[in-house]
C-alpha positions in Angstrom: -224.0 173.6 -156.7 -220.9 174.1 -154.3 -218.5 171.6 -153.1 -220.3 169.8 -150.5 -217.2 169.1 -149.1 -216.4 172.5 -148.8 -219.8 173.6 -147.1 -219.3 170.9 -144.3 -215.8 171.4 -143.7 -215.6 175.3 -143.9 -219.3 176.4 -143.2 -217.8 179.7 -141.9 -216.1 180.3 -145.2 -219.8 179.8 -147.0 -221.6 182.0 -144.3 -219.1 184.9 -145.2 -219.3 184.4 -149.0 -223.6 184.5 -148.4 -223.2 187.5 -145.9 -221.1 189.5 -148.3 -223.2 188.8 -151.4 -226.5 190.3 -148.8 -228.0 186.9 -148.4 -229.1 185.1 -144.9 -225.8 183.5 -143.5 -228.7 181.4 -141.9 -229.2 180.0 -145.7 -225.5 178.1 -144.9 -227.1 176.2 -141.6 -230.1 175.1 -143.5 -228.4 173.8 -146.0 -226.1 171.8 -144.0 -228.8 170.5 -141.9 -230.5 169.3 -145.4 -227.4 167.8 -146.2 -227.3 165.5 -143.1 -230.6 164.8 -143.2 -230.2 163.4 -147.1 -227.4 161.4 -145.9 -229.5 160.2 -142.8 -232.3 159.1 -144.8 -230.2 157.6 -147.5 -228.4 155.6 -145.5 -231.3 154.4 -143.5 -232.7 153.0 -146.6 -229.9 151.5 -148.2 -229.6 149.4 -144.9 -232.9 149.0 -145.3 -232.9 147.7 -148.7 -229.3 145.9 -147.5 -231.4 143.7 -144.8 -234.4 142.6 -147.2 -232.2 141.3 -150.1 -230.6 139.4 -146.8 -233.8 138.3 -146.0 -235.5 137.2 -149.2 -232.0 134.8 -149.8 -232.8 133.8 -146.1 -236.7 133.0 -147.0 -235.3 131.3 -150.9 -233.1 129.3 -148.7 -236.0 128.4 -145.7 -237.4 125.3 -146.0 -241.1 124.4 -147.7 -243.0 124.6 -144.5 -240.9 127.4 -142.8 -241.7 129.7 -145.8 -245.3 130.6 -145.1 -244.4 132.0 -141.6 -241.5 134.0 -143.1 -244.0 135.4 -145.4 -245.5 137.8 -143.2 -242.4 139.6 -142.5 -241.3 139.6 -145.8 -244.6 141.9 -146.6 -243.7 144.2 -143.4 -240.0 144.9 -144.5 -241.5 145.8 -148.0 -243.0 148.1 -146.4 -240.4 149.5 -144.6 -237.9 150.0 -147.7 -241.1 151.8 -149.4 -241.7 154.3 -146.5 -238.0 154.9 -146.4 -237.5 155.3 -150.2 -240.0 157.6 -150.2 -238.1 159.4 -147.0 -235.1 159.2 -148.7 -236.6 161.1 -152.2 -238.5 163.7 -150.1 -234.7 164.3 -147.7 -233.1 164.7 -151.1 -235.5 166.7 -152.4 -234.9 169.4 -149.5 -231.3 169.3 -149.7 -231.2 170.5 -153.2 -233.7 173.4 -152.4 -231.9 174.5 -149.6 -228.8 173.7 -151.7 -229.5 175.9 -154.6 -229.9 178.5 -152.0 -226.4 178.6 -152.1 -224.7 180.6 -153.9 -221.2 180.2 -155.4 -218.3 181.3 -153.1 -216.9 184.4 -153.5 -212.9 184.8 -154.3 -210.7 186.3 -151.5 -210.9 190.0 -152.4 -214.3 190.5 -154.4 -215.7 193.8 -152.7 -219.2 193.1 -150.3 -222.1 194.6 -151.2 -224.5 195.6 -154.0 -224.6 197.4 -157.4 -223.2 200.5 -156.2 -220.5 199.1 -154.1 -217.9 198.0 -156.8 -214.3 198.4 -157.1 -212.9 200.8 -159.3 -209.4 199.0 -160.7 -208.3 201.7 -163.8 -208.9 203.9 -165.9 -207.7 204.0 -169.9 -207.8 206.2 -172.5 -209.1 210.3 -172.7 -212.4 211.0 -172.4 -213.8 212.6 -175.2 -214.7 216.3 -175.5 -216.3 218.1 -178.4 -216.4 221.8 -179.3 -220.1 221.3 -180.2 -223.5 219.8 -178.7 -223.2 215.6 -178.7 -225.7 214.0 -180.2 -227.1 210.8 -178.7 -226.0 207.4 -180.4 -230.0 207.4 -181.7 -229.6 211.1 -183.4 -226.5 210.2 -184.2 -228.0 206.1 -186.0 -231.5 208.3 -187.6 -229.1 210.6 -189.6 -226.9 207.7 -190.7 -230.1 206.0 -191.7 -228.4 203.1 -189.4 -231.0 202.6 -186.4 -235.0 202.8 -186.8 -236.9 202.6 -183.4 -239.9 203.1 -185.1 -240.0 200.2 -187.5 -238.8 198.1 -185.0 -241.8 199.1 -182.4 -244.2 198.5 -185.2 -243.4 195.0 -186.4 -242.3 193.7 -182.6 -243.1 196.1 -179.8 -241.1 198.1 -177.4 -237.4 198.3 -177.2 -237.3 196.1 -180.3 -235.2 198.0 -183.7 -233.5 197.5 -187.3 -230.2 197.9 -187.9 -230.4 199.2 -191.5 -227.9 200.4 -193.8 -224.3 200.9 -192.6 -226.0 200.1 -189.1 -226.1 196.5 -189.9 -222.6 196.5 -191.6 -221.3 199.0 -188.5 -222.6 195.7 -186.7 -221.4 192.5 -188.8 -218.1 194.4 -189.1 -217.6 194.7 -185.2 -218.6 191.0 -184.4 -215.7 190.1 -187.3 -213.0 192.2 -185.9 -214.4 190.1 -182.4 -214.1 187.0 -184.1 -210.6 187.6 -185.6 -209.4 188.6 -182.0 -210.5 185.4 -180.4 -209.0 183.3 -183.5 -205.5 184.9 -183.0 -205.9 184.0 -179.3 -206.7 180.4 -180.2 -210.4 180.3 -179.6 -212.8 177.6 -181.1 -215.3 180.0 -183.2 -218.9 178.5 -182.8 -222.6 179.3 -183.9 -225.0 178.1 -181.1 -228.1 177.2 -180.6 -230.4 179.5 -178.8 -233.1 177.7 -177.8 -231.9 175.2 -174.6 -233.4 172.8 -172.8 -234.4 173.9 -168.9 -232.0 171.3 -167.4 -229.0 173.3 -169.2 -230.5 176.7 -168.0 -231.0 175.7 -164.8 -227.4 174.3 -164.4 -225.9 177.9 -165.7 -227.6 179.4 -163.2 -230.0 181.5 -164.8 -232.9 180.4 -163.2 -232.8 181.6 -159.9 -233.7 184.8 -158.6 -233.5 186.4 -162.6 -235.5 183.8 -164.5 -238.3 186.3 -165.1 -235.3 187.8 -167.1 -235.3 184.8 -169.5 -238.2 184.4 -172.5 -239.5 181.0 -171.8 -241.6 178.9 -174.6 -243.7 176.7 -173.4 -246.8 174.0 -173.9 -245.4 171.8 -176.1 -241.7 172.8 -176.6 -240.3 173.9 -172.7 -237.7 175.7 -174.1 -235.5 178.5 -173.2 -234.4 181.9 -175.2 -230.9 182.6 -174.4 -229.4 185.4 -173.2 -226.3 184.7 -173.7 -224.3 181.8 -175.8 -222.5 181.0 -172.6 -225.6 178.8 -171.8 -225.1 176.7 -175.1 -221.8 176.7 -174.6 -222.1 175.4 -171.0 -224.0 172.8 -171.9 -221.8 171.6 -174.6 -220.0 169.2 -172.8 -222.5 168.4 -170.2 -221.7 164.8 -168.6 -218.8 164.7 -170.1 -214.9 164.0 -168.9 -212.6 166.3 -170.9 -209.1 165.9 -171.5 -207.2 169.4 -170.5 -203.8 167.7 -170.7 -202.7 170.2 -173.8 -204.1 173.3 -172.2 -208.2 174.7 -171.8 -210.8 174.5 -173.9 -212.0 177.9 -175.7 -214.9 178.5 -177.5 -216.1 182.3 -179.3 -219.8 181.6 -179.7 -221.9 184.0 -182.0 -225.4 184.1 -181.3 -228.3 186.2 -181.2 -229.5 186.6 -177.6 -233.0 187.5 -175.8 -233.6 189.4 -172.3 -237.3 190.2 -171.6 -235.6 192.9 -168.7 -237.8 192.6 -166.6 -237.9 195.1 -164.0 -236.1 197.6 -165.8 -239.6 200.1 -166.7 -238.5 203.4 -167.6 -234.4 202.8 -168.1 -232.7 203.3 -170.9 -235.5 203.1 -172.8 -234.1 205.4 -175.5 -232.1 203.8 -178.4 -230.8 200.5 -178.4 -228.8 200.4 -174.6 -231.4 198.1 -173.2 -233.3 196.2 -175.6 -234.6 192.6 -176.1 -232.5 190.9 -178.5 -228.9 192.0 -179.5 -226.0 190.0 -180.9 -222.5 188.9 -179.0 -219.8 187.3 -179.3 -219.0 185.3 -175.9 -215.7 184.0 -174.7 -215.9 180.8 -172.8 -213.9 178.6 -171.3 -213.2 175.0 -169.5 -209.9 175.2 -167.7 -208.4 173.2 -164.9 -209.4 175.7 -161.5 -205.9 176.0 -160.8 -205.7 177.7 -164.0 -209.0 179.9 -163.6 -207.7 183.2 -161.8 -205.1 183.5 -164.8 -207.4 182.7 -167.6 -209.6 185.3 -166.2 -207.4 188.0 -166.2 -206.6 186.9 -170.0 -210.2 187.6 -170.9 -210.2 190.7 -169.5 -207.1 191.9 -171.5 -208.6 190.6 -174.8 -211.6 192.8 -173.5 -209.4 195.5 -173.0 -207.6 195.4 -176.0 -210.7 195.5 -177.9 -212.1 198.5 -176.6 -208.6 199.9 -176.7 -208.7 199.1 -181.0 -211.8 201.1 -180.9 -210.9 204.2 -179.3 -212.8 203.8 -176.5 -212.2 205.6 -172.6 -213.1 202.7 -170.2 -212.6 201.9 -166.5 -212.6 198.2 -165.4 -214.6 197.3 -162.4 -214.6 194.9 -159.8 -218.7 194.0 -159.6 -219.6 193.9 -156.0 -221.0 190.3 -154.4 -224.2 190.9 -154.0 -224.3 192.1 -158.3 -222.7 188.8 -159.3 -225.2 186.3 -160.2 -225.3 183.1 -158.3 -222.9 181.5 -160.4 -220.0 183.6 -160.3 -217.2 183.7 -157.8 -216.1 187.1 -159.2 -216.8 189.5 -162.0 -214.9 192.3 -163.7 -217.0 194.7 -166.1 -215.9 197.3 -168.6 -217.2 200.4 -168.9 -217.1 202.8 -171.9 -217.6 206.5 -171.8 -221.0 207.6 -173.3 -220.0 211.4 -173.5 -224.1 212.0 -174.2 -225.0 210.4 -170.6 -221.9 211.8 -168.9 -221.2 208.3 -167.5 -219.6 205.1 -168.2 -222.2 202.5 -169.2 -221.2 198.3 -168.8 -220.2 197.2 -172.2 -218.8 193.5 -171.4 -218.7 191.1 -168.0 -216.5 188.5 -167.4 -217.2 185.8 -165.0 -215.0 183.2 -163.0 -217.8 180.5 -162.1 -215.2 178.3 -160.5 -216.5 174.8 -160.3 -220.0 175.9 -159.4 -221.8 175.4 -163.1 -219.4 172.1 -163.6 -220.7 170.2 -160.9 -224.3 171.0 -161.8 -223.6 170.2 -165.6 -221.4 167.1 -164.6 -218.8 168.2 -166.4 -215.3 166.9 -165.1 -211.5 166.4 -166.3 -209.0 163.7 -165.4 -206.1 164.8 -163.0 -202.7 163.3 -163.7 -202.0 160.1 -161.5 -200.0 160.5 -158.7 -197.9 157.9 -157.5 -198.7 155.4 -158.9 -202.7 155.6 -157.8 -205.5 155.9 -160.8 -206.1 159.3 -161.8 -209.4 160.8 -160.4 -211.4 163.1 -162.2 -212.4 166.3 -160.7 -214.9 169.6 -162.0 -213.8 171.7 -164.4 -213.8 175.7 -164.2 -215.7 177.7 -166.5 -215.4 181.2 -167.1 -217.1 183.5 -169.6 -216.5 187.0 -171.0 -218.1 188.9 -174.0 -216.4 189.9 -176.5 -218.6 192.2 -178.5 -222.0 193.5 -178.4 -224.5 195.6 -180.4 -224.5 197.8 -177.0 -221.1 199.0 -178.3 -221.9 200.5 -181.4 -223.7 203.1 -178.8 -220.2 203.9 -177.3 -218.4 204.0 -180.8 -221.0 206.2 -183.2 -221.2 208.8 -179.7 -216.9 209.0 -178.9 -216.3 209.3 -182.7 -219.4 211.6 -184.3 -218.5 215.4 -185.6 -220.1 218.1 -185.8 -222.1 217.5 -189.1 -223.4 214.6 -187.5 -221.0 212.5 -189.5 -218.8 209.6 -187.4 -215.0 208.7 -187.8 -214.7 204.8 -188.2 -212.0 203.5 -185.9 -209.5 202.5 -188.2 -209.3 199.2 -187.1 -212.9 198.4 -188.6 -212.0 200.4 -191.7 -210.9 197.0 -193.5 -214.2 195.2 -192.9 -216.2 197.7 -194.6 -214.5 198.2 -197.5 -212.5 200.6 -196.7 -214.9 203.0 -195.5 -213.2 205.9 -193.0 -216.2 208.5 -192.5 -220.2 207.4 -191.9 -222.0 210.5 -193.1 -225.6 211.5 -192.6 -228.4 210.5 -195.4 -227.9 212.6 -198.4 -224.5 214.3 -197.7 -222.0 214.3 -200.3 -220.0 210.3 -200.3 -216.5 209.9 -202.0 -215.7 206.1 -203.4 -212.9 204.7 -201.5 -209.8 205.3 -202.9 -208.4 202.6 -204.8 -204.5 202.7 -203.7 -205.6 203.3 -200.1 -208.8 201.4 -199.8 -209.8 204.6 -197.4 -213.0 206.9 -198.6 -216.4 208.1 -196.9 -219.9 206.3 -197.2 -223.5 207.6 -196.7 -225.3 205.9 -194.7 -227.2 203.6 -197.2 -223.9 202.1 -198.0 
């Protein structure tokens, strides 16, 4: 939900924020119109209601043989306050639909338009060039012995896999070197749940336009499948006042996570870019909103620095307004090079939601008291970013593979598996590590 106040105040603001993002400025008059009308109706029966409690103490106070006339209009003002509860339901009702039409207002700045139309901020690193034919991270995972399609279509169904071997530790050792980032910059580490209840997806915004995006189980449970933790995490402190006095509130949450992609047929359907269940490490954070613009920038160099540990060529994007999502008011994405694809390829997002998922979570903090008055509380901002993702083992096994089909570890995951500098195809010659340097080659079964 947006400010309200903002919406009747600045309508213009809104209509540009919808116009930019391609929906119908026309959405902003609706809503406004659904807004008055609430108020209308509500205030029609609250008087209502006002006048009958006036009344009955009128008709308690009436003598004996005044009450049976009184009686009649006691029965008709009943009525009344039922026809205009029942206005006043269906008003509010309305406003919320045309409400959620709504999307969060864009920041000054974010580019218009759709997918395509983004804003290119940098570029880092080289991007990589071999003296022989690439192989694709999939080639590339099958000699390893690290990634099995196959399996994985067998016991689950399409775009479904294992991570076997020195896949799954290529894996575990990535999310650790994630974790011990967001530790050193004062994060909160948390395992989530990943089942959620439909009041705390709806108020992350994931059920609008993408819900068919989001496994849903229902009958007897009408629960939700994550996608990402930042939907637990959202919820963690639903209807809740926080104290932000010391500085915000940052949580790492590890979780498995489940996209049905729908409406992605026929992309990326080799190898493990697009699949249905991955793990990540998420950023989030509650922050004071005069705080938010900062902290998001901060995300976005623990994303960079990440991918910069990794020897990774990246660009960092600004995603156009009509590719945010209804709940962010602007998103930067990081690209990696995929040398096989010839194209950078989205390895994190990181979103400024503003106040928009705070006011439909109730989630507030207490601002300091100002002369003298009570302090007031006021939304929180929220903001999200990943971290890491199995999507970027793809990036890492294609920059670093050589010729032999054997990969260079990134020295910075060398010390979470043991050591380990080359991944070398099934049945190649290993060395152990080497016991002063800790440094030596594994096969893939490692």
């Amino acid at each position: 939900m947006i400010d309200l106040a903002l919406l009747r105040d600045e309508p213009e603001l809104v209509r540009q924020s919808q116009a930019a993002r391609g929906n119908a400025p026309e959405s902003v008059d609706a809503a406004i119109e659904a807004d008055r009308s609430r108020r209308a109706a509500l205030t029609a029966f609250e008087d209502l209601r006002a006048e009958q409690n006036a009344f009955g103490k009128k008709v308690a106070a009436a003598p004996k043989e005044e009450k049976a006339a009184l009686v009649a209009q006691v029965k008709e003002l009943s009525e009344r306050v039922k026809q205009a509860e029942a206005a006043s339901k269906e008003a509010t009702e309305s406003a919320s639909a045309a409400l959620a039409r709504i999307e969060n207002v864009i920041i000054d700045g974010v580019p218009a338009g759709g997918e395509e139309d983004f804003v290119e901020l940098r570029r880092v690193g080289d991007v990589p060039t071999f003296d022989f034919e690439p192989r694709d991270h999939l080639a590339i995972g099958e000699l390893l012995g690290a990634i099995d399609m196959e399996r994985g279509a067998k016991v689950s169904g399409a775009r479904f896999y294992f991570l076997k071997g020195i896949g799954a530790r290529l894996e575990i050792a990535l999310m650790n070197l994630a974790l011990d980032t967001a530790l050193a910059a004062g994060f909160t580490p948390m395992i989530v749940p990943t089942l959620v209840r439909p009041e705390i997806m709806q108020g992350t915004g994931f059920l609008g336009e993408h819900a068919d995006e989001v496994y849903h189980l229902d009958k007897d449970d009408d629960l939700y499948l994550v996608g990402t933790s930042e939907v637990a995490l959202a919820g963690y402190h639903k209807d809740e006042i926080l104290d932000l006095s010391e500085g915000a509130l940052r949580y790492a949450g590890w979780s498995t996570c489940y996209r049905r992609e729908a409406g992605s047929y026929g992309k990326d359907t080799r190898g493990i870019i697009r699949v249905h269940q991955f793990n990540k490490l998420e950023m989030f954070v509650y922050t004071d909103p005069a705080d938010a613009e900062a902290e998001h920038l901060r995300l976005v160099a623990l994303q960079e620095q990440m991918l910069t540990a990794l020897g990774l060529s990246y660009r960092v994007i600004d995603v156009a307004a009509g590719d945010l999502g209804s709940s962010a008011a602007r998103k930067y994405d990081i690209e990696a090079w995929v040398p096989t694809q010839g194209a950078f390829r989205e390895l994190t997002s990181t979103s400024n939601c503003t106040t928009y998922q705070a006011r439909r979570l109730d989630i507030r903090h207490r601002r300091s008291a100002e002369d003298g008055k009570a302090a007031k509380t006021q939304p929180v901002a929220t903001l999200n970013g990943t971290l890491a993702t199995t999507r970027w083992i793809v990036a890492i096994l294609e920059t670093h593979q050589q010729a032999d089909g054997s990969v260079r570890v990134p020295e910075v995951l060398r010390p979470y598996l043991s050591g380990i500098d080359v991944l070398r195809p099934l049945g190649a010659a290993t060395a152990p590590a080497t016991p002063a340097t800790g440094s030596g080659t594994a096969g893939a079964d490692a």
